[in-house]
TIPA-613242 format. One record per atom (N, C-alpha, C): x, y, z; residue in three letters. Coordinates in steps of 0.2 Angstrom, whole numbers, plus 5000, padded with zeros to 4 digits. Layout:
# TIPA-613242
XYZALA ...
***
This chain:
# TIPA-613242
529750835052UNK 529050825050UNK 528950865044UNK 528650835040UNK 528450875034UNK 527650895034UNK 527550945032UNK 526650975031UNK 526551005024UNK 526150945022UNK 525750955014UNK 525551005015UNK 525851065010UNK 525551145009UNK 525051145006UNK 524651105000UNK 524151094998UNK 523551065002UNK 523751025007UNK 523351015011UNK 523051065017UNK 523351075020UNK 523451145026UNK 523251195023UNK 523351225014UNK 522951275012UNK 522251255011UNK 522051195010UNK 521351195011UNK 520851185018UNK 521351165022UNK 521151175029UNK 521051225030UNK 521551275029UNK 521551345032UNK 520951365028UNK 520851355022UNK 520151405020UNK 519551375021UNK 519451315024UNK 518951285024UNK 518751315032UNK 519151315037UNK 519251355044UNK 518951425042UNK 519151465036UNK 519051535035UNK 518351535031UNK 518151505028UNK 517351515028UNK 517051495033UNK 517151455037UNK 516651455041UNK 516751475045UNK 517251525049UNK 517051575054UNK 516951645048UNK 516951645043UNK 516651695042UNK 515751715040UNK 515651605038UNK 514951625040UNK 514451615047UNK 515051605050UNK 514451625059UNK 514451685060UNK 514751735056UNK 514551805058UNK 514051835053UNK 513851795050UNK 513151815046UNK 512551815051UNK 512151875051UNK 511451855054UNK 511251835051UNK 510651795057UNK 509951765052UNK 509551775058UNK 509051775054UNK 508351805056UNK 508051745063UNK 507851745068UNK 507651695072UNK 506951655066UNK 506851615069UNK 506251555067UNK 505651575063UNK 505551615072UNK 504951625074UNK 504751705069UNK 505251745067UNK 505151815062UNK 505351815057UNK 505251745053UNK 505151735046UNK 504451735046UNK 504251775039UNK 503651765037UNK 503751765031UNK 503351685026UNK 503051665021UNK 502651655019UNK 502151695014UNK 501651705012UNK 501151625008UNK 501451555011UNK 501151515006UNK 500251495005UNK 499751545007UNK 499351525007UNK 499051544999UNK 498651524995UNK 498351534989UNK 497951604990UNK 497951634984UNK 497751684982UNK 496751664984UNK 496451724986UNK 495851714989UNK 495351734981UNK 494851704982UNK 494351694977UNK 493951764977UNK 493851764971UNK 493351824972UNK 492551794975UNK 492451844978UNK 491751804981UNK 491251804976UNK 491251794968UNK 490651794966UNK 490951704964UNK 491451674965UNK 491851614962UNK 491751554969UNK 491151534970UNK 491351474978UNK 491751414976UNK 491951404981UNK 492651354981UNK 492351304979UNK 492451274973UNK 492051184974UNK 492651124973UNK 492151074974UNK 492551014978UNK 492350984971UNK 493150934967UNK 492850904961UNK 492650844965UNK 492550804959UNK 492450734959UNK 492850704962UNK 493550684961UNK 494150674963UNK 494150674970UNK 494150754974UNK 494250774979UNK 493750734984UNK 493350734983UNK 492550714984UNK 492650634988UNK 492850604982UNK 492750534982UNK 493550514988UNK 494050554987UNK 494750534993UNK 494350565000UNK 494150604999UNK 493650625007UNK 493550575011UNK 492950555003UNK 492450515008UNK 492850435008UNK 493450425006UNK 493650375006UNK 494150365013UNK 494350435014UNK 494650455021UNK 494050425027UNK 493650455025UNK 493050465029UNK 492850395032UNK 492950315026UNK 492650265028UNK 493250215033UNK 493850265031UNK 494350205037UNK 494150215043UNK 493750275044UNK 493550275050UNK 492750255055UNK 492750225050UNK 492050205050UNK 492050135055UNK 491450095058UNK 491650025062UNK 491250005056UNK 491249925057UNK 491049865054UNK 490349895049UNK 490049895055UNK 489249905053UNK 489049955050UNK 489250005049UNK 489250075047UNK 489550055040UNK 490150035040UNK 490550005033UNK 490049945029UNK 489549925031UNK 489149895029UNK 488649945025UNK 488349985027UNK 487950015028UNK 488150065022UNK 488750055022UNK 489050125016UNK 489150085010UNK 489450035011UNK 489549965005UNK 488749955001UNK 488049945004UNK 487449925001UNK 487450004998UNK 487350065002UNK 487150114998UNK 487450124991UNK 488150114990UNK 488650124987UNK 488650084980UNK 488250014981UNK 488149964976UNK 487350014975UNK 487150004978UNK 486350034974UNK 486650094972UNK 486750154973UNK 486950214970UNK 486950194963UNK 487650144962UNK 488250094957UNK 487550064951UNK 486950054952UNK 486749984950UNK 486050054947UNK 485950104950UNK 485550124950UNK 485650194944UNK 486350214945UNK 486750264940UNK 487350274937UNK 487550204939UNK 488350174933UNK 488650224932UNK 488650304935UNK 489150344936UNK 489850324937UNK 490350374935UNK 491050354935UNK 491150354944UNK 490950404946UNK 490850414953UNK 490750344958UNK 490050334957UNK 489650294961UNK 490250224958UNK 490450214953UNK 490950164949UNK 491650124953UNK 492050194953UNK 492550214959UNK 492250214966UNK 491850234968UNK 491650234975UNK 491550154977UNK 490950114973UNK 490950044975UNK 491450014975UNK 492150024968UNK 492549984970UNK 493049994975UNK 493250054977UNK 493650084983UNK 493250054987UNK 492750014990UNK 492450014995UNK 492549934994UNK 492549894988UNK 492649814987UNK 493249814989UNK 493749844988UNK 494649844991UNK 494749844995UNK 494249884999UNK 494449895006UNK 494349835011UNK 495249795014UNK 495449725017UNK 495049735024UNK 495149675025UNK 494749655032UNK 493949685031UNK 493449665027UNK 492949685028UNK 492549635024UNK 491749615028UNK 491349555025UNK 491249555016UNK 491149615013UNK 491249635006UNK 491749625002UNK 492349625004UNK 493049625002UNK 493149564994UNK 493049614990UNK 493049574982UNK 493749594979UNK 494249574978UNK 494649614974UNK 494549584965UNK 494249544964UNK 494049544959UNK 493549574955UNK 493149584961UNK 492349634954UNK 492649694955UNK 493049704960UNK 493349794961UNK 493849794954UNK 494149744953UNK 494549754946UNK 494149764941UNK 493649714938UNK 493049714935UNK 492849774933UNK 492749804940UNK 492349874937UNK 492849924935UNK 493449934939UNK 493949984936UNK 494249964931UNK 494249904925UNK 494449874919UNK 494149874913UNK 493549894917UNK 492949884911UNK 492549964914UNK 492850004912UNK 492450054910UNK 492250064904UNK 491650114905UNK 491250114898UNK 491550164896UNK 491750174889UNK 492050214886UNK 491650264880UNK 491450304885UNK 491250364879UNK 491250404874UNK 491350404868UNK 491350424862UNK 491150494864UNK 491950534861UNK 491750624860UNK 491850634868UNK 492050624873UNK 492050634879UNK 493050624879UNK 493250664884UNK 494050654885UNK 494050614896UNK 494450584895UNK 494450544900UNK 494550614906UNK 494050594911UNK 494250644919UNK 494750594923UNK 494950654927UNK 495350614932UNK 495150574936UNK 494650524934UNK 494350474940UNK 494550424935UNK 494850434929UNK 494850384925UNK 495850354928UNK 496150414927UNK 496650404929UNK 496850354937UNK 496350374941UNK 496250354947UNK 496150294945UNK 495650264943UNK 495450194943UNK 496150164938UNK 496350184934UNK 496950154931UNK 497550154937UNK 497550184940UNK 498150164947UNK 497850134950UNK 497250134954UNK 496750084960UNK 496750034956UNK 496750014948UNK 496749944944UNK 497349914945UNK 497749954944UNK 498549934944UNK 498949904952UNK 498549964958UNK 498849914962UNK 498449854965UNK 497749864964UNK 497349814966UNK 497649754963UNK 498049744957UNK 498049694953UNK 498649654956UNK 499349694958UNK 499949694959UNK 499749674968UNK 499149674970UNK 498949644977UNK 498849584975UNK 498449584973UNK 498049524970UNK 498649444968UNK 499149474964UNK 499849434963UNK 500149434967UNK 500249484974UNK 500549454979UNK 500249404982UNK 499649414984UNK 499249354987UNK 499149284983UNK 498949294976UNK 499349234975UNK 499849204976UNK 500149224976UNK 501249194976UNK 501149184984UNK 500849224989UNK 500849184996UNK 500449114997UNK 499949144992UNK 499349084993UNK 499849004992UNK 500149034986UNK 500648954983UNK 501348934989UNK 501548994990UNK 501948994993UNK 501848955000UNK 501148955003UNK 500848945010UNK 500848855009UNK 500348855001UNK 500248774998UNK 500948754998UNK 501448774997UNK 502148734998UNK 502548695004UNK 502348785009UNK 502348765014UNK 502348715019UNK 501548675017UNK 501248645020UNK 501448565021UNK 501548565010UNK 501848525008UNK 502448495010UNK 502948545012UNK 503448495014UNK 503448505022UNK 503048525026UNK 502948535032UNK 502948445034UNK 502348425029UNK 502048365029UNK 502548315029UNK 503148325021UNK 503548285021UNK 504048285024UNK 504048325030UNK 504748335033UNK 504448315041UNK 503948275042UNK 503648275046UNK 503648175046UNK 503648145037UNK 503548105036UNK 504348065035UNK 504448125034UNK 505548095035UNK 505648085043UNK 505348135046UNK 505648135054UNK 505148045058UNK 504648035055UNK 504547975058UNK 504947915055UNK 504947925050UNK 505747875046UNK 506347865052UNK 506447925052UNK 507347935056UNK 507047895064UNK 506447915066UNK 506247885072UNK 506147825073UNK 505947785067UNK 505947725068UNK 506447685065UNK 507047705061UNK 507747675062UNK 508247675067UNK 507947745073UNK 508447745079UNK 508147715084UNK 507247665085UNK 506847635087UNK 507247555084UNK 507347565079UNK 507747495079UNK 508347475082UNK 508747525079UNK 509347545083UNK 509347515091UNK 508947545094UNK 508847535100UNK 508747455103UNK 508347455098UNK 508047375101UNK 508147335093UNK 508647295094UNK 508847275086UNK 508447195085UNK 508147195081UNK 508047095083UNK 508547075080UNK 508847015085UNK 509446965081UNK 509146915081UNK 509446895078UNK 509246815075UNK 509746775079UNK 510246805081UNK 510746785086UNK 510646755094UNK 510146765096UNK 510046775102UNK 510246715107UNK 510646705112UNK 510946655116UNK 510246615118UNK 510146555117UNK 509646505121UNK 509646495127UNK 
***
């Protein structure tokens, strides 16, 4: 029997660090401590909530909401929208038009409004601009799936129908089959 030396020596060192690293201590679990919370605010600085932050809340806030309450947030949401064209109330209406399964449910004027934003001169874009450029992008990229079902559904149908119109064919060739008229027939 022969034994590859080159092999065997990397077994043997590979065996040799690792009973060398099970005699390393380590700290249990439970007696690490890591410091990751944020530096604390001087108390003359109160913690505010931007725009951004504000509006994923209360967006958290309406998946929890029932029907009628989601109603109820939807009318606010347009009047706010109709009443102060805010970037805010903007985003909020449309996040709230996106939102499936609901009698409101527009994916269209929710694009509308996050595509057609008013562009302010001498102003630099905030991060609800950014936001509405992704909520634009996947609402659109929904919008095309649903399409391509929608046709995809219409296809379906279609040959549902023709495969429905073939299978009475084959029935009534194997209805002849069975009962054949001859013109043959003994008197």
């Amino acid at each position: 029997m022969r034994v590859d030396r080159p092999g065997m020596l990397t077994v043997c060192l590979l065996c040799a660090t690792i009973a060398a690293c099970s005699n390393v201590p380590v700290a249990p679990i439970d007696k690490v401590c890591v410091d990751v919370s944020p530096a604390p605010l001087p108390p003359s600085q109160p913690l505010k909530t931007s725009r951004m932050e504000k509006l994923m809340l209360d967006y958290d806030d309406l998946g929890k909401l029932p029907a009628t309450e989601l109603n109820d947030a939807y009318q606010k949401a347009s009047q706010a929208y109709s009443q102060t064209a805010s970037d805010s109330s903007r985003l909020r209406l449309a996040m709230l038009l996106a939102l499936p399964d609901t009698s409101f449910h527009d994916t269209t004027t929710a694009l509308d409004l996050l595509n057609n934003w008013p562009k302010e001169e001498g102003t630099s874009p905030s991060a609800l601009h950014g936001f509405a450029r992704l909520l634009s992008a996947l609402l659109t990229q929904q919008q095309r799936s649903g399409n391509a079902f929608n046709d995809l559904e219409k296809k379906l149908k279609e040959e549902q129908k023709r495969a429905e119109v073939l299978q009475s064919k084959i029935d009534a060739i194997k209805d002849m089959e069975k009962n054949p008229i001859n013109g043959n027939k003994p008197q």
